[in-house]
Phi, psi and omega in degrees: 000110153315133183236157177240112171322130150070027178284140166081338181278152190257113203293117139262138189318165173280190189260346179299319198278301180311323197273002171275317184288322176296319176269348188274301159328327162275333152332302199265003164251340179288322165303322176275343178273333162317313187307304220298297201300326192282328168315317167271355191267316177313299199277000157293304184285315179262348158340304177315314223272317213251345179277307179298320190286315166300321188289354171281310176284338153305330186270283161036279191301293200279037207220288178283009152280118176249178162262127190343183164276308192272137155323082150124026197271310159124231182264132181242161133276120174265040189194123179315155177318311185265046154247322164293303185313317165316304164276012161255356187310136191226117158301357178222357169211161200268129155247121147257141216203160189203142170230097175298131184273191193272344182261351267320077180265144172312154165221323205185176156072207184286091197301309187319332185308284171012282205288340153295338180262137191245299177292357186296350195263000175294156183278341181273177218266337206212078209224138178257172152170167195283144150238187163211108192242169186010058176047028157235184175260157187216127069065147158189155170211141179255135181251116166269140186244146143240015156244140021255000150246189192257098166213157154312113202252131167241103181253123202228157189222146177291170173230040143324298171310293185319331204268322198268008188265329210295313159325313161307272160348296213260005198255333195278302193311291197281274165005255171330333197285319208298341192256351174275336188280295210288332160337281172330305237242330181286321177271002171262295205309320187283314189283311174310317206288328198274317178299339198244013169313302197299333179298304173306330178303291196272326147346260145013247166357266190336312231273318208248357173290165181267177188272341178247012163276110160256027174281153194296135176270137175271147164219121238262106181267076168311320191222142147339331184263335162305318210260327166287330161325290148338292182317291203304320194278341175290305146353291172288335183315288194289337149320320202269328186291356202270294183304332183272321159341272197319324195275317221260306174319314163313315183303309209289330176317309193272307144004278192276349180293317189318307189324317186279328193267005164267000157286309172292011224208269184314336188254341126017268178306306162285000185279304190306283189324329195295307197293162193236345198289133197266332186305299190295005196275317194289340186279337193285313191308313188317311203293316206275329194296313214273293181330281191305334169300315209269334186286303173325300170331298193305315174308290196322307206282327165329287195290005174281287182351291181310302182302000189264307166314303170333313179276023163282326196291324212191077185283156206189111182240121173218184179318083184250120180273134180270337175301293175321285162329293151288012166261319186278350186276325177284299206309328187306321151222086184302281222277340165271354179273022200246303186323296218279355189048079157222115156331105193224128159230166167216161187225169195036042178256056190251322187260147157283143201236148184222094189268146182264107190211207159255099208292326195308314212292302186312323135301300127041258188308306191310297181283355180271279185311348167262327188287317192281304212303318199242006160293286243250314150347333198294138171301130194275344177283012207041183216120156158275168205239136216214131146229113203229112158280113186275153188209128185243141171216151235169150207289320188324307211160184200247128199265072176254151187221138141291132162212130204244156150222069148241197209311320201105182180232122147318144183285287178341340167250042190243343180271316181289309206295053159247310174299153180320125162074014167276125207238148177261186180254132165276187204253007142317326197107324172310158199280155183231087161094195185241004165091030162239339164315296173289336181283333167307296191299304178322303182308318208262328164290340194257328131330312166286338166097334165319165192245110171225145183207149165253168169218176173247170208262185176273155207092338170064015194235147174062161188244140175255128151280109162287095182265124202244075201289185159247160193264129184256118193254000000 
């Protein structure tokens, strides 16, 4: 069964072809609206030019009108007909003439002329108009005289010359215009196909890269708008190499954190089913309980990680009232800092403080420094264990601090325990977390344009986490 491609779709043009039409079409009313005004501009000027040469030969003509010898006898010519005709004779165009009294009685030249005219009877002095005498078309113009009477002169001319100067005009005028157009169109077209090469170039490029090359495209940048073009595609480029990364860090993040504690999860499992002890079944469930609390972490903190790359592609900074954020953050864990007998409080959340940040990222950081601060936090002399979150303002910017007493960071481990899978040490030796929690706060503070640095409290007992925002005042 035959299928027909591209049914219903409507075919578009290249862009060589659009930026050609666009530029020719106008061109090309402009060339015609030209034509046409030089063509009325032509035949105005020589019509004048052929109209001034008839009103000569009219004044010619009324130049031998005389008045008789005898007293009241009235206007005579003193030169025969074909002697005037001699002298209006045109080797290229057909003429006639006529002369009329004041009464508009015949006098002389070509009687039939009359019945074609119309204007000798007009009052100006001086009048053109078209006719049609002996079955051609012809030019005339009447002339009024009133010496030494009042009589009329008419003279008509074929317009053959003129029809043929004016052709001539418009062919020497238009022709060169016409050919200066096919020029124009001949040199855009060469110039458009030489601008839009470095574009076919990068086409090209595109078409034949392969799916896992994100190396930067060269692109031979003629104009600016080529070299942003370049910019932009490199750009998504290193976004998507950014995005596929962040998704393959992720995979691997979870693959290996994951392994252990759902292997400790499964052998577990089977120690229990193996007992018959209902005591030892319930402690391995307790056990299994504990896992699975820790392994769920470990996902949440995986999946903070992802979203913390993801929100690189697209920072997005507003208004956070931070008291707030820290009131709610605390009240959440109220009843597990009540299970755990560990004294959780904050201080200077009495007033509103309004920071330029991010509310997801900013709970984020809050809840990663409460979650190690209260994991992690235990007084190693044993003791109750105080975790107190703080709100500081200040020039710098707005001060929030985690604070623990518990053992703290060697500074020689204070550099490192920020990178992604790095775990520090209490000073017992147990291992602290899976190495990811801070490496969160960092990413995510380092997104908000925020300052996060640790110290150990004074005293050398306990770790302060600092975050420093900025104040949206």
């Amino acid at each position: 069964m035959n299928e027909t491609p591209n049914l219903g779709r409507a075919v578009k043009s290249s862009l060589q072809y659009r930026l050609m039409s666009h530029v020719l079409w106008p061109l090309g009313m402009v060339w015609l609206l030209g034509t046409f005004i030089s063509a009325g501009i032509a035949n105005l000027f020589v019509q004048q030019a052929f109209d001034r040469s008839l009103l000569d030969d009219a004044y010619m003509v009324a130049s031998h009108v005389k008045l008789k010898l005898a007293p009241g006898a009235g206007l005579e010519v003193n030169m025969t007909a074909a002697e005037l005709n001699g002298l209006l004779f045109d080797q290229s165009e057909a003429v006639a003439f006529a002369l009329f009294r004041g009464d508009g009685t015949f006098l002389a030249g070509h009687p039939g002329l009359i019945a074609s005219t119309v204007a000798q009877t007009s009052a100006a002095p001086i009048e053109f108009e078209n006719i049609f005498f002996q079955g051609k078309s012809m030019r005339a113009v009447v002339l009024q005289q009133e010496r030494p009477e009042k009589f009329s002169v008419i003279v008509a001319q074929t317009a053959l010359s003129r029809t043929q100067l004016l052709e001539k005009l418009l062919a020497y005028s238009v022709i060169p215009e016409l050919m200066l157009l096919i020029m124009i169109g001949a040199w855009l077209r060469w110039v458009i196909a030489k601008d839009l090469q470095p574009l076919a170039e990068l086409m090209s490029v595109v078409k034949s890269r392969d799916g896992s090359d994100f190396s930067p495209l060269q692109v031979r940048a003629s104009t600016i708008d080529m070299e942003n073009l370049g910019n932009a595609v490199n750009a998504l480029l290193r976004r998507i190499e950014a995005g596929l990364k962040a998704q393959k860090e992720f995979t691997g993040n979870v693959a290996h954190e994951l392994r252990t504690p759902l292997a400790g999860i499964r052998a577990l499992a089977e120690y229990g089913l193996e007992s018959s002890q209902p005591e030892r079944l319930r402690a391995q469930l307790v056990q299994i309980k504990e896992s699975s609390i820790r392994a769920s972490h470990l996902t949440d903190q995986l999946l903070a990680l992802a979203f913390a790359d993801e929100a690189d592609i697209e920072k997005k900074t507003e208004r956070v009232q931070l008291d707030e954020v820290m009131t709610n953050a605390i009240l959440q864990r109220g009843a597990l800092a009540r299970e755990l007998n560990i004294d959780l409080g904050a201080t200077g959340i009495e007033q509103a403080c309004f920071i330029l940040a991010n509310k997801a990222l900013t709970e984020g950081v809050l809840n990663n420094l409460l979650d190690n601060a209260m994991r992690y936090g235990k007084p190693s002399g044993g003791g109750a264990q105080v975790v107190t979150v703080s709100l500081k303002i200040h020039a710098q910017g707005v001060e929030m601090v985690v604070q623990d007493n518990g053992p703290g960071i060697a500074s020689e481990d204070r550099e490192n325990i920020f990178k992604r899978g790095v775990q520090g040490a209490n000073r017992d030796g147990s291992n602290q977390g899976m190495g990811l929690g801070l490496s969160i706060v960092t990413r995510y503070a380092e997104l908000m344009g925020a300052q996060f640095w640790l110290a150990n409290s004074q005293g050398d007992m306990g770790l302060e986490a600092h975050v420093l925002f900025k104040l949206d005042q």
